[in-house]
C-alpha positions in Angstrom: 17.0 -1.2 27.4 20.0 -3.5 26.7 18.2 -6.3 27.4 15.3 -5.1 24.9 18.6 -4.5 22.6 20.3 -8.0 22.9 16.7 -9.8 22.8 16.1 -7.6 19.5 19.4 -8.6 17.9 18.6 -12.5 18.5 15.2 -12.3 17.4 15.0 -10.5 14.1 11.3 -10.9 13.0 10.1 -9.9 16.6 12.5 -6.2 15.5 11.0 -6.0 12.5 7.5 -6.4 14.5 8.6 -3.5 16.9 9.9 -1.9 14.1 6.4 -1.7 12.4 4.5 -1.3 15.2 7.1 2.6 16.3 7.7 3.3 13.1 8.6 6.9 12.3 4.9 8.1 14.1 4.5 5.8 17.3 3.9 8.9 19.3 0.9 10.0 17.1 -0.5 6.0 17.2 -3.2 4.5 18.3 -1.5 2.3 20.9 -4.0 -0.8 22.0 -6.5 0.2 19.5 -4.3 -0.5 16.7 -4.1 -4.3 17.5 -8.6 -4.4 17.6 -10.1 -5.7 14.6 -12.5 -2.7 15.2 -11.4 -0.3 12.8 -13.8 3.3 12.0 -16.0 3.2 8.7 -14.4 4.6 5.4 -11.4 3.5 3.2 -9.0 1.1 4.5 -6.8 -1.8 4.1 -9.2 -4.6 4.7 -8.1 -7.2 7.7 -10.2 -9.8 6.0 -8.5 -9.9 2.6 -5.1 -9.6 3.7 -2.0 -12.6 3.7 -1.6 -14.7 6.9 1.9 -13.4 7.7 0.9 -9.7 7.2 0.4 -7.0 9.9 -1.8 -3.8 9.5 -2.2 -0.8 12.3 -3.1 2.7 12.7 -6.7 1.6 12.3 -5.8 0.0 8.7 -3.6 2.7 7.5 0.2 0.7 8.1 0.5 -2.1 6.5 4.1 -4.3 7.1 5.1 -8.6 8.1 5.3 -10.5 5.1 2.1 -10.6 1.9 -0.2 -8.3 1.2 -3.7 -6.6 1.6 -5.9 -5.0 -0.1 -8.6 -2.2 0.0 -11.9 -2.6 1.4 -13.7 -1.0 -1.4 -13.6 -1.2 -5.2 -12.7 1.7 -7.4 -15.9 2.1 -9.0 -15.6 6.3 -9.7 -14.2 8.0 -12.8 -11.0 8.6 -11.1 -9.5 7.8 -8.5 -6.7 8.5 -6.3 -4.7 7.2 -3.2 -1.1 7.9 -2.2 1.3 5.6 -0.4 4.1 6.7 1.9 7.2 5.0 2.1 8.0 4.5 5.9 10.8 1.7 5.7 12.2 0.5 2.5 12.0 -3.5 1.9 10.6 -5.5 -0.7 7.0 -3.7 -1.8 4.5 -3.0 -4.4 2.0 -0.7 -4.6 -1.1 -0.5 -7.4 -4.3 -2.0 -8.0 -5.2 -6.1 -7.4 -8.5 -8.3 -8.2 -10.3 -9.7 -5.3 -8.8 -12.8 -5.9 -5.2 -11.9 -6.1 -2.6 -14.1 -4.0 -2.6 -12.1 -0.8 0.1 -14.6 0.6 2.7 -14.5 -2.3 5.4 -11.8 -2.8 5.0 -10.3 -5.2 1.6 -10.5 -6.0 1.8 -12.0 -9.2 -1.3 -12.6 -11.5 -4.5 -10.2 -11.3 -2.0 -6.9 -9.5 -1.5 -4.2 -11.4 1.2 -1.3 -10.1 4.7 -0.2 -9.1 7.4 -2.5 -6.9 10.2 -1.3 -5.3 12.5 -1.4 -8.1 10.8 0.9 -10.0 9.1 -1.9 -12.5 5.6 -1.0 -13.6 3.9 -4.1 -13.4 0.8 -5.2 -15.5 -0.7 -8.7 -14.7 2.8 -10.0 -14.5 3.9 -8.3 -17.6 6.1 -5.3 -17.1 5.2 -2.1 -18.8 8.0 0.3 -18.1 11.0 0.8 -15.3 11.1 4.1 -13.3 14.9 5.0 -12.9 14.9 6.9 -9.9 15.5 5.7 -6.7 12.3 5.2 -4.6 13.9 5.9 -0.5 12.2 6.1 2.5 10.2 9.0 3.3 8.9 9.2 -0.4 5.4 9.1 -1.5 4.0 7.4 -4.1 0.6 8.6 -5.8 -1.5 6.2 -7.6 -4.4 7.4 -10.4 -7.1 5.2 -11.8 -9.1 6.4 -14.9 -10.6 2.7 -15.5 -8.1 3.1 -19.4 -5.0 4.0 -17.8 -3.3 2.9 -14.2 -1.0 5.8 -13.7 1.8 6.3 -11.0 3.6 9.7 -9.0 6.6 10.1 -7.8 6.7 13.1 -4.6 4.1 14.6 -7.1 5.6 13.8 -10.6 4.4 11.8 -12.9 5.8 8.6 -14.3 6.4 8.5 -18.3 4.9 5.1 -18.0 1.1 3.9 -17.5 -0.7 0.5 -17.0 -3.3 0.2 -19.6 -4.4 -4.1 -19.1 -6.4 -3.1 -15.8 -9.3 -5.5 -16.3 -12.5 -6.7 -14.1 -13.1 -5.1 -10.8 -10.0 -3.6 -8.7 -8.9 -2.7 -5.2 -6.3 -0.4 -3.9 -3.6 -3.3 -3.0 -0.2 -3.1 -1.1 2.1 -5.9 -0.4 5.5 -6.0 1.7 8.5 -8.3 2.6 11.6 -7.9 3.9 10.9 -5.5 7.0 9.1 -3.0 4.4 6.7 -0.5 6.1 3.9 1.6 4.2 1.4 3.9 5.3 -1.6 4.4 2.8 -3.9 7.5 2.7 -6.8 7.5 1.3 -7.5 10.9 2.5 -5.4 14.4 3.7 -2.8 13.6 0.9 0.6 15.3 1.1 0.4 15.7 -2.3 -2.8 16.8 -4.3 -4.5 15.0 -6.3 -3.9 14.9 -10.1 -6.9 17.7 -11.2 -9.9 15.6 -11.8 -9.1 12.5 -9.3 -10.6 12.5 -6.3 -10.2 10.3 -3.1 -11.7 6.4 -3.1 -15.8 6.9 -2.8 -17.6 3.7 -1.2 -19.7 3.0 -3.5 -23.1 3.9 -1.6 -22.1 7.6 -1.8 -22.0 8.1 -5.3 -25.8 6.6 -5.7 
């Protein structure tokens, strides 16, 4: 264990690998199976459109390293709703990006739409409000999608600020530097849904 400790110490980035692959639930992971690009159908942070530097597990639910990732499917419902837990605090954002977003820079930049860890709502690059309160670890972010209005939550409040440039077709999108680690649900929220949003349909179940 000291050894583990010392090698650790010398060797940040391999910590911050460690650190995302414990995290606060290692004892309910996946083990082996989270390092298999053979991940179950559904929702998920896509291993094909992610940054080369970034690392995702729990069968594409844990996203941490260094760039970001996005969804595997578009939000092409009414509304829509996902919710991101902070696990480790970092550099982050958190929202909606275009298919051809940067997955490699941090932040995102052009074509992301969403909420970074300082609490700046961020439209396209252009900033459209600045959430006061402190955004910790163990906090859960909510994110709503009406296809007018990109709207964050807060452990189940609402923002006072929305995104309204949302343009073309989007994907859930979460990026990370800076030893950050986020888990995104798209299902079994720990917070409900705003009333009318549901979870991310693929789009063959809502023919």
């Amino acid at each position: 264990i000291q050894m583990a400790s010392l090698f650790t110490a010398c060797f940040p980035p391999f910590r911050a690998c460690l650190d995302c692959v414990q995290g606060p639930s290692f004892a309910n992971s996946q083990n082996y199976a989270q390092f298999r690009n053979e991940q179950p159908a559904g929702v998920r942070l896509d291993v094909s459109h992610m940054g080369k530097e970034v690392v995702i597990l729990k069968e594409g639910e844990r996203i941490c390293g260094t760039g970001g990732a996005i969804a595997n499917a578009p939000l092409v419902q009414s509304k829509a709703y996902f919710q991101v837990n902070i696990q480790q605090t970092g550099k982050w954002g958190v929202g909606l990006a275009a298919r051809d977003a940067d997955m490699n820079a941090v932040p995102t930049g052009a074509h992301f739409w969403g909420i970074d860890e300082s609490g700046r709502l961020i439209g396209n690059k252009e900033e459209a409000g600045k959430y006061e309160k402190e955004i910790e670890e163990g906090d859960s972010l909510g994110i709503c999608y009406d296809h007018v209005e990109l709207s964050v939550y807060h452990n189940g409040e609402r923002l006072p600020f929305t995104i309204t440039n949302v343009k073309g077709k989007v994907f859930p999108c979460i990026y990370v530097d800076d030893s950050a680690i986020l888990d995104v649900k798209f299902r079994s929220f720990s917070f409900p849904a705003p009333p009318g949003f549901t979870e991310i349909m693929i789009e063959q179940t809502l023919l």
